[in-house]
MARRO-775577 format. One line per 5 residues: number of its first residue (from 1); their letters; for each residue x negated, y, z negated of N, C-alpha, C, O, CB. Coordinates in nm, 2 decimals. Last residue first. Glycine has a CB too. Example, Ala and Ser with C-alpha at 12.3 -4.5 7.8 and 13.67 -1.06 7.14 Angstrom:
<sites>
2 = SA = -1.28:-0.22:-0.71:-1.37:-0.11:-0.71:-1.29:0.00:-0.79:-1.34:0.11:-0.80:-1.41:-0.06:-0.57; -1.32:-0.57:-0.78:-1.23:-0.45:-0.78:-1.32:-0.33:-0.78:-1.42:-0.33:-0.85:-1.13:-0.45:-0.90
</sites>
This chain:
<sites>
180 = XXXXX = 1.65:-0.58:-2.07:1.67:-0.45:-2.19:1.69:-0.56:-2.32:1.71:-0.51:-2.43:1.84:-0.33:-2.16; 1.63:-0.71:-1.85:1.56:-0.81:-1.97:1.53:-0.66:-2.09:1.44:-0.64:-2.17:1.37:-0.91:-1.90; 1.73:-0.62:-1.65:1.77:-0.75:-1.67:1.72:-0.81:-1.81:1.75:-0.92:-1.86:1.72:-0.82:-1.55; 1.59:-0.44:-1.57:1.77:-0.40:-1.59:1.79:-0.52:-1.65:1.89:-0.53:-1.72:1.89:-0.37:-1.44; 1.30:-0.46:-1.48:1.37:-0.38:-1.62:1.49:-0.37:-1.64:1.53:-0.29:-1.74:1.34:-0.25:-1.62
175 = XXXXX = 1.42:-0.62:-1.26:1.35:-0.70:-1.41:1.37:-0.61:-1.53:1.43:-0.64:-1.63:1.16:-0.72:-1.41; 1.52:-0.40:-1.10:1.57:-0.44:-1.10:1.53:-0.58:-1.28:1.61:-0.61:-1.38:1.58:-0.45:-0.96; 1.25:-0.22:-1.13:1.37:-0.17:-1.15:1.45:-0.28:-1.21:1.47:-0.29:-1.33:1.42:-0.12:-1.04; 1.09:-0.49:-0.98:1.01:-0.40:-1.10:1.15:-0.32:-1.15:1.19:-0.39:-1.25:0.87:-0.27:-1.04; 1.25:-0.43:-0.70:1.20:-0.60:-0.77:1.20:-0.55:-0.92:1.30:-0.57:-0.99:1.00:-0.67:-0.72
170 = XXXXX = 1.21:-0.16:-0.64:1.35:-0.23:-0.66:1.35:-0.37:-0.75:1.42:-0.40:-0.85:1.41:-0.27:-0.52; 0.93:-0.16:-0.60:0.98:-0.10:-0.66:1.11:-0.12:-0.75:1.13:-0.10:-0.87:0.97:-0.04:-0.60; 0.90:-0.36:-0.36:0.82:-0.38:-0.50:0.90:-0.28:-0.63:0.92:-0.33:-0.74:0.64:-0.30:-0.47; 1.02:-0.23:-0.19:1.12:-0.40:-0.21:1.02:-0.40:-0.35:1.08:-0.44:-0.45:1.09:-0.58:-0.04; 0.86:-0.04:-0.14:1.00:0.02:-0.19:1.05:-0.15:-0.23:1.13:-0.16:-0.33:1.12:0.11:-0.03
165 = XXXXX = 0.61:-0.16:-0.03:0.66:-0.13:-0.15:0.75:-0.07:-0.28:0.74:-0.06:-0.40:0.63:-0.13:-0.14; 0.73:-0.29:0.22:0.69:-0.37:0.11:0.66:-0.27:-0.03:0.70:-0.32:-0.14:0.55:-0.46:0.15; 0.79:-0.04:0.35:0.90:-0.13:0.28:0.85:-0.23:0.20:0.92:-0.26:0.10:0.98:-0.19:0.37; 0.55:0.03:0.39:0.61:0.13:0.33:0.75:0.04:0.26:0.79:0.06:0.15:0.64:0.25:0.44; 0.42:-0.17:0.47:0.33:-0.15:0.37:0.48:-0.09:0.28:0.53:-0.13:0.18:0.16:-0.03:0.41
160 = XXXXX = 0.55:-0.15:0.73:0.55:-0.27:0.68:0.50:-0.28:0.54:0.53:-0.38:0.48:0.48:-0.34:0.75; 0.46:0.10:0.80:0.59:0.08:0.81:0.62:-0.01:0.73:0.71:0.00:0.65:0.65:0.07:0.93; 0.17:0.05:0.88:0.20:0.17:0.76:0.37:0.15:0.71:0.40:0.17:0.59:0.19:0.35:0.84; 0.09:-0.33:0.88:0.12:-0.21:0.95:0.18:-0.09:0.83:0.22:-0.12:0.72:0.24:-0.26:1.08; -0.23:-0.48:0.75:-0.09:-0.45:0.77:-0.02:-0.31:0.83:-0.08:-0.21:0.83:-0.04:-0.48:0.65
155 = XXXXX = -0.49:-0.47:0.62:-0.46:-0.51:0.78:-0.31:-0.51:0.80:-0.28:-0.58:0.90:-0.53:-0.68:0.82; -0.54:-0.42:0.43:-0.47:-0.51:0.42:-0.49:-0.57:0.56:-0.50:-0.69:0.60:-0.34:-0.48:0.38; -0.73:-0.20:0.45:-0.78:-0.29:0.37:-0.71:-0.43:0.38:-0.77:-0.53:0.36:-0.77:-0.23:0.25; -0.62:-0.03:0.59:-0.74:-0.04:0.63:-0.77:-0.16:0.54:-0.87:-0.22:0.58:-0.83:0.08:0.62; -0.40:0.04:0.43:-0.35:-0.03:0.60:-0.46:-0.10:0.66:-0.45:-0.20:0.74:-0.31:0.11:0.72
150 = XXXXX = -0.45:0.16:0.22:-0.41:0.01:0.21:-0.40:-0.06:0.36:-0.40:-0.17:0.40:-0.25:-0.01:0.12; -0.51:0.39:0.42:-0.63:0.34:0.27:-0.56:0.18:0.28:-0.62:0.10:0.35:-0.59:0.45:0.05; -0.24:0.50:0.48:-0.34:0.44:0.59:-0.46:0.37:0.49:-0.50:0.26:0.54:-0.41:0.58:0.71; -0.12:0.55:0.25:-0.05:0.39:0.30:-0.19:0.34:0.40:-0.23:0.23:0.41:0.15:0.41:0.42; -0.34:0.57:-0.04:-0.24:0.63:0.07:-0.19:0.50:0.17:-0.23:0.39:0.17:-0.32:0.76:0.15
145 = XXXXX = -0.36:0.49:-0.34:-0.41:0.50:-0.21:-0.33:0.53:-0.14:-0.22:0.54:-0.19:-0.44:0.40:-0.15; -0.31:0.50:-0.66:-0.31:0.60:-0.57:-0.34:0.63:-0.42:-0.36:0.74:-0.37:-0.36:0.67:-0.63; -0.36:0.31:-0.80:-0.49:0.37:-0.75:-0.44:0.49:-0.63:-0.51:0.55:-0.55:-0.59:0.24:-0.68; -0.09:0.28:-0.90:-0.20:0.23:-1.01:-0.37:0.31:-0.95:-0.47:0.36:-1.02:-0.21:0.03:-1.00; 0.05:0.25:-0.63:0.13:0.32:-0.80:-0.02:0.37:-0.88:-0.05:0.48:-0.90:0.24:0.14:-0.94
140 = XXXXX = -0.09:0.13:-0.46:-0.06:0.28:-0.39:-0.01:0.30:-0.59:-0.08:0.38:-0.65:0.12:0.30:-0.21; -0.21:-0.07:-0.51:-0.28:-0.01:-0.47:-0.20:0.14:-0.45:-0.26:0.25:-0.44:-0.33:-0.08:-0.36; 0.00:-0.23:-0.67:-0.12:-0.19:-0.77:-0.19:-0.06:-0.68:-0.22:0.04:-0.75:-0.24:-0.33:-0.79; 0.18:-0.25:-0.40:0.23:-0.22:-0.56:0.11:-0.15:-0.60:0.09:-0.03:-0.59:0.27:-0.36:-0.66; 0.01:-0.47:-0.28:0.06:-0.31:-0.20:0.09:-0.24:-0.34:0.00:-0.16:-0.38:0.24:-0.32:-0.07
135 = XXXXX = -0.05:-0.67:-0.45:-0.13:-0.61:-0.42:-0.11:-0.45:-0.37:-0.18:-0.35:-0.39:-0.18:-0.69:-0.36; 0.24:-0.73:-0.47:0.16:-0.70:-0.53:0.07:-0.60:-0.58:0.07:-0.51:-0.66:0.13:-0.75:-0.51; 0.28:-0.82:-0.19:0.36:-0.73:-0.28:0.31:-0.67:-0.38:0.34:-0.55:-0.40:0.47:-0.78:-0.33; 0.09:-1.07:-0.19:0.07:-0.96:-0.16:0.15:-0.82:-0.18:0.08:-0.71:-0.18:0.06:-0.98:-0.06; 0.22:-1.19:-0.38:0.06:-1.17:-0.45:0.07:-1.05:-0.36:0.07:-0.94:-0.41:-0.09:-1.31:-0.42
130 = XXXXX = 0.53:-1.12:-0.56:0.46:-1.19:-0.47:0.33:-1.15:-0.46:0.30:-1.07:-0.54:0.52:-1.19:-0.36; 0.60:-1.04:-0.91:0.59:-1.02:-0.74:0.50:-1.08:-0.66:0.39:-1.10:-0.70:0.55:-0.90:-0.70; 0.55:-1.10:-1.12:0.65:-1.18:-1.08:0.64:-1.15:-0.94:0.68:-1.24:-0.86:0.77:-1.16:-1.15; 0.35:-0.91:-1.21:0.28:-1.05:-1.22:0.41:-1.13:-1.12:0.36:-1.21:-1.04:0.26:-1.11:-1.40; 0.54:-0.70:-1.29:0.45:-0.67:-1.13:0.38:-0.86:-1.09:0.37:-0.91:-0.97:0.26:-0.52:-1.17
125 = XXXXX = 0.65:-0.79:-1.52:0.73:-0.75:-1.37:0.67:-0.74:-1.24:0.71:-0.77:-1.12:0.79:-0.62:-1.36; 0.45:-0.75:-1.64:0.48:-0.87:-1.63:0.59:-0.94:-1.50:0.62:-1.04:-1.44:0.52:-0.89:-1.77; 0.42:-0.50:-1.66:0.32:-0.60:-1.61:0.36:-0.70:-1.55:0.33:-0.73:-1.44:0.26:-0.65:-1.70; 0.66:-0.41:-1.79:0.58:-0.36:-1.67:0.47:-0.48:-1.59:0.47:-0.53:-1.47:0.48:-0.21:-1.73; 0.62:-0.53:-2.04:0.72:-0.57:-1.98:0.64:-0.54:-1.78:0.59:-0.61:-1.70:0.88:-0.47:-2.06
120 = XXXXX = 0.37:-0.40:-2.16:0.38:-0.55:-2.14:0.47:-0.60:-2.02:0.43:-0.67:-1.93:0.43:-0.62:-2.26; 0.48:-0.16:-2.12:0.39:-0.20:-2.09:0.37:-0.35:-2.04:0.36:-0.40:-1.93:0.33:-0.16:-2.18; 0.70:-0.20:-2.30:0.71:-0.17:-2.21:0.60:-0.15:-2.10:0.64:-0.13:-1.99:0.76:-0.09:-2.24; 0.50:-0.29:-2.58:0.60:-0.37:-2.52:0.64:-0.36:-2.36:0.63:-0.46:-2.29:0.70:-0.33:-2.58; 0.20:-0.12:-2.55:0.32:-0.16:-2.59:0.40:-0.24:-2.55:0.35:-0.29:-2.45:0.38:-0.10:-2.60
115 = XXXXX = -0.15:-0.20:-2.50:-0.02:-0.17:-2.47:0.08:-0.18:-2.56:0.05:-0.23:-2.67:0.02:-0.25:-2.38; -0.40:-0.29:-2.46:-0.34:-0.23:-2.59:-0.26:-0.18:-2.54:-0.29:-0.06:-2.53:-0.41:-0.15:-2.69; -0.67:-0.50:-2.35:-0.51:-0.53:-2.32:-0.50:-0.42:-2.50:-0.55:-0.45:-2.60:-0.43:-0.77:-2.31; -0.90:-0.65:-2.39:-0.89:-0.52:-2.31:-0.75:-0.44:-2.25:-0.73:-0.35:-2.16:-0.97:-0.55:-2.18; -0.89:-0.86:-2.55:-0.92:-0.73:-2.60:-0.92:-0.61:-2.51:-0.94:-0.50:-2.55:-1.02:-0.73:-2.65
110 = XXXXX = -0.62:-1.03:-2.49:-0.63:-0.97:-2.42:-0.74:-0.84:-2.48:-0.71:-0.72:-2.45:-0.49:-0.96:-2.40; -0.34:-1.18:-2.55:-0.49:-1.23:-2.66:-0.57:-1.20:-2.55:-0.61:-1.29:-2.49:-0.52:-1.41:-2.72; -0.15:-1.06:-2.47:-0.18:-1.01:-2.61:-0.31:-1.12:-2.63:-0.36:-1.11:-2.74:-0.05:-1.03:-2.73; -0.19:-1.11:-2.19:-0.20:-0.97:-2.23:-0.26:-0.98:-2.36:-0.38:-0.95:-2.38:-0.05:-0.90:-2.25; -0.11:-1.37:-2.17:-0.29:-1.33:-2.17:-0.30:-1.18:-2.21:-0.40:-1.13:-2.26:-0.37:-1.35:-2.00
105 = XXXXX = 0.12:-1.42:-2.30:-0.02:-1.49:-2.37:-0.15:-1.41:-2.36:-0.24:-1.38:-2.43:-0.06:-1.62:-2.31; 0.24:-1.26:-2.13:0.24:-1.22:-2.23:0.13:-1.26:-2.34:0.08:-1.20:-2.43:0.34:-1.23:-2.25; 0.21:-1.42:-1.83:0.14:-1.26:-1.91:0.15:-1.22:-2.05:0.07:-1.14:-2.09:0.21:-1.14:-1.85; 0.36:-1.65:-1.95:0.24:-1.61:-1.94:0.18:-1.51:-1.95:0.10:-1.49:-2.04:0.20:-1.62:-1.87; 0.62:-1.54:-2.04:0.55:-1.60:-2.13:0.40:-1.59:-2.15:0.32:-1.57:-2.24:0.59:-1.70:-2.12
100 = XXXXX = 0.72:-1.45:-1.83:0.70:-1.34:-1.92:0.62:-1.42:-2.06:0.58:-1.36:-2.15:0.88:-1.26:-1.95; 0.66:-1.66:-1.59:0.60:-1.56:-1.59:0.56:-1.44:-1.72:0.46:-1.37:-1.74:0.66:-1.52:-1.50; 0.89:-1.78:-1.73:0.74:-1.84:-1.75:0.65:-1.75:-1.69:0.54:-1.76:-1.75:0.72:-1.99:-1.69; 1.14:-1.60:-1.64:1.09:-1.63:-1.79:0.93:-1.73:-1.75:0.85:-1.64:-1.78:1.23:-1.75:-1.90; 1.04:-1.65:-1.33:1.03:-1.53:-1.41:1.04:-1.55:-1.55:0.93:-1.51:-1.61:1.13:-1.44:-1.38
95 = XXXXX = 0.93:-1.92:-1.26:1.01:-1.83:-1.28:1.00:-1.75:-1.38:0.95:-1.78:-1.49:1.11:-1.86:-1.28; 0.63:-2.01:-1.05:0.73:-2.02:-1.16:0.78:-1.90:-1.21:0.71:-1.80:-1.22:0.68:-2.08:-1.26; 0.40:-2.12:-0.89:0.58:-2.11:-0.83:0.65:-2.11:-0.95:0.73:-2.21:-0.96:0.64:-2.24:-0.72; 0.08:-2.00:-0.85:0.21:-2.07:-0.92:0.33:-2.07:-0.87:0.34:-2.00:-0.77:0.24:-2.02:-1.03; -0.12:-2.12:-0.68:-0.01:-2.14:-0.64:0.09:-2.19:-0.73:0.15:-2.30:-0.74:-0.03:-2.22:-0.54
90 = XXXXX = -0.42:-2.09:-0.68:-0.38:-2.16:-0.83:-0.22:-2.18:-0.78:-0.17:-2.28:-0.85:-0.40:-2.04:-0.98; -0.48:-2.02:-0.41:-0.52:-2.17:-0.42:-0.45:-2.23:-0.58:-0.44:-2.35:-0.61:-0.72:-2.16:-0.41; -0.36:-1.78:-0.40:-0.30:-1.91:-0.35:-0.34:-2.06:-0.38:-0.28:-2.17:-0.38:-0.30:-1.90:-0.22; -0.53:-1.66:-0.55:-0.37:-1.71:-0.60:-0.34:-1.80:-0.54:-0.30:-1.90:-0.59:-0.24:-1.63:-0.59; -0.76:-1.64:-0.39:-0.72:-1.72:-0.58:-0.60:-1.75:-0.61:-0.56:-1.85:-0.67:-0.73:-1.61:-0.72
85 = XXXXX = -0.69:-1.51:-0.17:-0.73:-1.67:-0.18:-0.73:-1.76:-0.32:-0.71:-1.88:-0.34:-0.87:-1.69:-0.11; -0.61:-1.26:-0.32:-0.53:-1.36:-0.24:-0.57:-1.53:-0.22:-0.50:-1.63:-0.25:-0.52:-1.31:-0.10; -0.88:-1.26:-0.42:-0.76:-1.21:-0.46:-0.65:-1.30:-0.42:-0.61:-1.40:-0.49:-0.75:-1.09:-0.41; -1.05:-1.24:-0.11:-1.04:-1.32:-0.25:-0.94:-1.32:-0.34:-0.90:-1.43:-0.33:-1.14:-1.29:-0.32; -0.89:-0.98:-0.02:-0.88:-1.12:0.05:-0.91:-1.25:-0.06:-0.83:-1.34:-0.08:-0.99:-1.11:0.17
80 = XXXXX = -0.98:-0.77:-0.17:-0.84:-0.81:-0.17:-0.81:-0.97:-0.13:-0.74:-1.05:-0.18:-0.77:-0.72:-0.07; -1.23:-0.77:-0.18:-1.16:-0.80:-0.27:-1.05:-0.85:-0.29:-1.01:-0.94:-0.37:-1.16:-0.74:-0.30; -1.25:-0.78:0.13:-1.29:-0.82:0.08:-1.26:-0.89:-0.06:-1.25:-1.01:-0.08:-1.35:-0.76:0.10; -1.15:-0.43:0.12:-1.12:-0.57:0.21:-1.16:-0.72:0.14:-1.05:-0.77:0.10:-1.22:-0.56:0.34; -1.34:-0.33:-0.10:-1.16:-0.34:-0.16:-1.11:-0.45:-0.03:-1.05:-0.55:-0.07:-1.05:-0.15:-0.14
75 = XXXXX = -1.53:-0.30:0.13:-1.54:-0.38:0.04:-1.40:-0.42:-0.09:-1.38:-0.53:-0.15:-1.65:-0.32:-0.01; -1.45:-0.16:0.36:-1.44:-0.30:0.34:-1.48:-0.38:0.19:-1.45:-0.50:0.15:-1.54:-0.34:0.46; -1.37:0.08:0.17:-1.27:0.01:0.24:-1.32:-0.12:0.26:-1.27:-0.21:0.19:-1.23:0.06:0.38; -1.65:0.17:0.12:-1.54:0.08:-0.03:-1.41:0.04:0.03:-1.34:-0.03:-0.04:-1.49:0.21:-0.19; -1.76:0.21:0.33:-1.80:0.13:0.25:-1.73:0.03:0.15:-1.73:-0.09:0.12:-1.86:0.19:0.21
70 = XXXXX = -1.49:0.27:0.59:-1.60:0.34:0.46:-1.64:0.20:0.42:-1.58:0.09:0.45:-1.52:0.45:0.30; -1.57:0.12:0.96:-1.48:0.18:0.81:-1.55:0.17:0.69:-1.65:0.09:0.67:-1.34:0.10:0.77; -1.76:0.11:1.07:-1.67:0.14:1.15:-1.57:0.20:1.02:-1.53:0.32:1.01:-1.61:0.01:1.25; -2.00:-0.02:0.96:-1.98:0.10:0.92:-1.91:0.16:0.96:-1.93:0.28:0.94:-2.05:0.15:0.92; -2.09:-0.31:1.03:-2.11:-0.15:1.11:-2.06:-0.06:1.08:-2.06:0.02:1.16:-2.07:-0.13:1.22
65 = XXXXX = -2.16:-0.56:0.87:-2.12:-0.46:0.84:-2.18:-0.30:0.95:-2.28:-0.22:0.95:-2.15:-0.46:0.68; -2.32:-0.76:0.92:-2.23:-0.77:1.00:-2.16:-0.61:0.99:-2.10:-0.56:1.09:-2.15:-0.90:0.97; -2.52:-0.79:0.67:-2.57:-0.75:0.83:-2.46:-0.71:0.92:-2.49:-0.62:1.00:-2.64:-0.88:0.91; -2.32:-0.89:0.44:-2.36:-0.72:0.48:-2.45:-0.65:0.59:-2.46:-0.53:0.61:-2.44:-0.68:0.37; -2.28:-1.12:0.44:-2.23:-1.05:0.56:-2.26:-0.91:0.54:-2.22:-0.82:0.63:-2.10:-1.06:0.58
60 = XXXXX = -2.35:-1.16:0.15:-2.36:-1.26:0.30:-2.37:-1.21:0.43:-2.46:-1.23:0.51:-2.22:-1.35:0.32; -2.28:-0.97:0.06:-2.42:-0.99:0.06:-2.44:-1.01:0.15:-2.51:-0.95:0.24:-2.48:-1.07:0.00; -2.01:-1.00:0.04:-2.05:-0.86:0.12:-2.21:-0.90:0.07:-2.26:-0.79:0.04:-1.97:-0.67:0.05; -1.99:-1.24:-0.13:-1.93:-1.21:0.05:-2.00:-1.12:0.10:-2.05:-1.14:0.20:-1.76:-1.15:0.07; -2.09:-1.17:-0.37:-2.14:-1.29:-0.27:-2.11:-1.24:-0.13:-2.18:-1.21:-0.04:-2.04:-1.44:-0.29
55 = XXXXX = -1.93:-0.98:-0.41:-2.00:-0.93:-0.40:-2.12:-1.02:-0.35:-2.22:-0.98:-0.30:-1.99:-0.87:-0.49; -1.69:-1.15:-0.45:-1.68:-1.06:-0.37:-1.81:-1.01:-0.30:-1.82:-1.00:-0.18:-1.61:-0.98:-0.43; -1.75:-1.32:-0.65:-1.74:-1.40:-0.53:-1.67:-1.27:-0.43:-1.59:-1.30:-0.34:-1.64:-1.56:-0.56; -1.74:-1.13:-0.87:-1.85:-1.19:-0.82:-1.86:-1.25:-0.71:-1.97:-1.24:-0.65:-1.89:-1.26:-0.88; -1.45:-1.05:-0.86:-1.55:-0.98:-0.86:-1.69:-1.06:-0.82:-1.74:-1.02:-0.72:-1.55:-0.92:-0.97
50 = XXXXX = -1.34:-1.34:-0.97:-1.33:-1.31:-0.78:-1.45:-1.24:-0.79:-1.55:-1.30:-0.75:-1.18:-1.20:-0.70; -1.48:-1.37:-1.21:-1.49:-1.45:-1.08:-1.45:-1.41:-0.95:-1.51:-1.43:-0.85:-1.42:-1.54:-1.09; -1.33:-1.14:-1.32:-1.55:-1.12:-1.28:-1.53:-1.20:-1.21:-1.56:-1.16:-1.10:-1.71:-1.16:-1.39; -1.08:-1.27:-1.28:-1.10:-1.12:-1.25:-1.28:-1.11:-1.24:-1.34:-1.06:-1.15:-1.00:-1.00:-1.40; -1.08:-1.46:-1.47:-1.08:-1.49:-1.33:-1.11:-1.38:-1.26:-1.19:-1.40:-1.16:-0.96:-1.55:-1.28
45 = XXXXX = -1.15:-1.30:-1.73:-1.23:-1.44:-1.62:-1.24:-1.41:-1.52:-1.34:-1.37:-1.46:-1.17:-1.57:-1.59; -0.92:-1.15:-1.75:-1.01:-1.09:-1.72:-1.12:-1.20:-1.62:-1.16:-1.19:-1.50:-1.06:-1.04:-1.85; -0.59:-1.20:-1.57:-0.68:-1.25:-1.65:-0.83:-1.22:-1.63:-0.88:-1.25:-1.52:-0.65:-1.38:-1.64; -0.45:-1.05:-1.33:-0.41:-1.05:-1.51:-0.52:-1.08:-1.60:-0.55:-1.00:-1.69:-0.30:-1.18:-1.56; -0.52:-1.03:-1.04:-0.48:-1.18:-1.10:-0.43:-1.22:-1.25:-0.40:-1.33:-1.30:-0.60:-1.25:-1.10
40 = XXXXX = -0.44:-0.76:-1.01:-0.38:-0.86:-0.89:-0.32:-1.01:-0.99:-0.21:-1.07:-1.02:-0.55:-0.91:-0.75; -0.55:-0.58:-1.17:-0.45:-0.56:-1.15:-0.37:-0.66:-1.08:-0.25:-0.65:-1.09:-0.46:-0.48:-1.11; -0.82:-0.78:-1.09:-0.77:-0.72:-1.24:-0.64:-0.74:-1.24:-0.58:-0.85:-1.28:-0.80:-0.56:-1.27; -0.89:-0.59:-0.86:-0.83:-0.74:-0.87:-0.79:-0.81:-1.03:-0.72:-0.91:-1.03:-0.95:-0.83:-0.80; -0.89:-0.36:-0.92:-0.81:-0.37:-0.83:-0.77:-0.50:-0.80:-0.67:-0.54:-0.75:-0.85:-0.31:-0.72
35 = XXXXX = -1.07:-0.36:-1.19:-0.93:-0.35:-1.18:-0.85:-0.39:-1.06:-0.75:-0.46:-1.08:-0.91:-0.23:-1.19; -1.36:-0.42:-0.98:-1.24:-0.53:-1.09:-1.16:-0.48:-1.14:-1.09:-0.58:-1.16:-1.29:-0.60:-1.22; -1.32:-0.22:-0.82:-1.29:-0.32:-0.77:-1.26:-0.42:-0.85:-1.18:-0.51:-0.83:-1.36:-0.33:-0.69; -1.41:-0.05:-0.96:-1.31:0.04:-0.92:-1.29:-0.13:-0.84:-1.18:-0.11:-0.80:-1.35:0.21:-0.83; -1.70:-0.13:-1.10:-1.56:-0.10:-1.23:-1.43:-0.08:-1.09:-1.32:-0.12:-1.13:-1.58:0.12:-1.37
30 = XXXXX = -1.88:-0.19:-0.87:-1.79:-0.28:-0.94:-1.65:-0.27:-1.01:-1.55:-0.34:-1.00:-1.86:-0.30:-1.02; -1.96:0.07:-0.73:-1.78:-0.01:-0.67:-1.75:-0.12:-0.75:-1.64:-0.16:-0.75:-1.77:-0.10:-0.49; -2.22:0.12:-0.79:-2.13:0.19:-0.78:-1.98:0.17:-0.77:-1.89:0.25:-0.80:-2.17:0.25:-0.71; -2.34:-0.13:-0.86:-2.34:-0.02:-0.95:-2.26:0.06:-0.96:-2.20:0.09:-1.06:-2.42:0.05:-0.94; -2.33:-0.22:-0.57:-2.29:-0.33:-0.74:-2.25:-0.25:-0.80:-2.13:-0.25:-0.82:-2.40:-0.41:-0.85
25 = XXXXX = -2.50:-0.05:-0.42:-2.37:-0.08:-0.43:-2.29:-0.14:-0.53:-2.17:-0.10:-0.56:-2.35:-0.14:-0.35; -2.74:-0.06:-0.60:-2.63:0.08:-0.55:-2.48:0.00:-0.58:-2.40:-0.01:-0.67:-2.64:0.13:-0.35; -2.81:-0.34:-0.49:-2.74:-0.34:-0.63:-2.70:-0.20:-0.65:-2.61:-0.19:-0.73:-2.84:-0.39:-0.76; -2.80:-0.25:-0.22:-2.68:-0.38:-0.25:-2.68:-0.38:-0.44:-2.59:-0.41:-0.51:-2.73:-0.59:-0.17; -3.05:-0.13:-0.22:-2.92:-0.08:-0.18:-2.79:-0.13:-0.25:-2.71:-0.06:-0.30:-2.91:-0.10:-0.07
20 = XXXXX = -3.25:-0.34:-0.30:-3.23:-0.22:-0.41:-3.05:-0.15:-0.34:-2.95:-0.14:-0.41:-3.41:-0.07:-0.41; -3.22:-0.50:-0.05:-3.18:-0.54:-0.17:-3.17:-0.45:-0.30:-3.11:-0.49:-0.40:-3.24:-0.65:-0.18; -3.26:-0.32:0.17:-3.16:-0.38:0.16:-3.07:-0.44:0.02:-2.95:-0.44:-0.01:-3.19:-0.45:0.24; -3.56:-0.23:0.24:-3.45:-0.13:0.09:-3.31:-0.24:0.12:-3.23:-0.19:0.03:-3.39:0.13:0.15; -3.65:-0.38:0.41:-3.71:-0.34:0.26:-3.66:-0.27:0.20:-3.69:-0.26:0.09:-3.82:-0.27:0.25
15 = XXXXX = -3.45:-0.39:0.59:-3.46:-0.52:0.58:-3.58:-0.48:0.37:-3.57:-0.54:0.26:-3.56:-0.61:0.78; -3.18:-0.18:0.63:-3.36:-0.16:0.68:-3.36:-0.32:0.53:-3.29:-0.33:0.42:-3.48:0.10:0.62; -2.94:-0.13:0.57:-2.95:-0.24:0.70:-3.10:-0.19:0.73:-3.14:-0.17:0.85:-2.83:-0.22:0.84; -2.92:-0.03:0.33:-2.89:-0.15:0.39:-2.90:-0.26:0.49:-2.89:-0.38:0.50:-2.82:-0.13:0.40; -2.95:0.21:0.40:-3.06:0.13:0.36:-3.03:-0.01:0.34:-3.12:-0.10:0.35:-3.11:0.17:0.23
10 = XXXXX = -2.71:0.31:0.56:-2.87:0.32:0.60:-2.97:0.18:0.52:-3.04:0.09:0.57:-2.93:0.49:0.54; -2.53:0.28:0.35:-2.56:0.20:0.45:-2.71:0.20:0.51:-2.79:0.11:0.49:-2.47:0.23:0.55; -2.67:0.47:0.18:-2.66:0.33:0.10:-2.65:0.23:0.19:-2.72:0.13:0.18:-2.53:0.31:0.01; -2.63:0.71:0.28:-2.81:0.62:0.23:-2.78:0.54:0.22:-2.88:0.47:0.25:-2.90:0.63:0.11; -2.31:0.70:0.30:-2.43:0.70:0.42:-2.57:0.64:0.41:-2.62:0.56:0.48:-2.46:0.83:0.45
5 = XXXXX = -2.26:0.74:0.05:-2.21:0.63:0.12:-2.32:0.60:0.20:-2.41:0.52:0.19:-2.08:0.66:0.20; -2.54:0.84:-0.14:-2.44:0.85:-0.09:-2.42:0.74:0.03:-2.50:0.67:0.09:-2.44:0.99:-0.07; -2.65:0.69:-0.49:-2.68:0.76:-0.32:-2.55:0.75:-0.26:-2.46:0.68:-0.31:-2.79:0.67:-0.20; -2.66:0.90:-0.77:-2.60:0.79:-0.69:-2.60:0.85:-0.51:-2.57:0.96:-0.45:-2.42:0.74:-0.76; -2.91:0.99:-0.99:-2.80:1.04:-0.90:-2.77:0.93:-0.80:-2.86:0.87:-0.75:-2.84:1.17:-0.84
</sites>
């Protein structure tokens, strides 16, 4: 039976249960944090790479952690932020047909990828949005967060979240009008 948020910090920060805690934690937030970056970067790889260089971070710093916000907030923090620092550092700048080419490579040679077309298309629309647009996109459509959930994670304001993802929405609309 999986410990709860609370044991998990607790034991966390007692120096003899710290390291059975942190694989809890592994155990419990991996699958729900490689989609969320999954969803961000497309490609499974790079997707365990951030994932791993997430779970580096919150090692590193899992002393620093006060428990001001849930566990899986800072840690989707965290994710997100790697995430971002992947893209930017790969810094594509390419247009939407080379976007529909790429995702489409990695979709279909993809075993974790069985979609349809419209599927594909979907994707590939979200891949064309900006990283953090994106990211607002995946978190509220795909995981269902609420704006204050992404507010805690992004560090962005509720108003600012709320139009970034109406402008996500219109973006995604607007690709599906364009490529019937």
């Amino acid at each position: 039976m999986p410990f709860s948020e609370q044991e998990i910090i607790n034991k966390l920060h007692n120096p003899s249960t710290k390291s059975r805690a942190f694989e809890e934690v592994v155990k419990q937030y991996s699958q729900a944090l490689y989609w969320q970056i999954r969803r961000l970067v497309v490609n499974h790889d790079d997707a365990d790479d951030i994932l791993q260089n997430t779970f580096i971070k919150a090692w590193t710093n899992v002393d620093s952690f006060r428990g001001d916000a849930k566990l899986s907030t800072w840690l989707n923090r965290i994710a997100y932020h790697e995430s971002l620092t992947f893209l930017e550092h790969k810094k594509q700048a390419i247009s939407l047909d080379d976007v529909d080419s790429d995702v489409s490579y990695h979709l279909e040679g993809d075993p974790y990828f069985d979609g349809d077309e419209t599927q594909k298309m979907l994707q590939a629309a979200i891949d064309a949005l900006p990283a953090k647009q994106r990211a607002v996109f995946n978190m509220k459509y795909f995981e269902e967060k609420t704006y204050e959930e992404i507010a805690s994670i992004t560090g962005t304001s509720i108003g600012a979240l709320k139009a970034s993802y109406h402008i996500a929405v219109e973006k995604i609309s607007n690709y599906f009008n364009t490529h019937d």
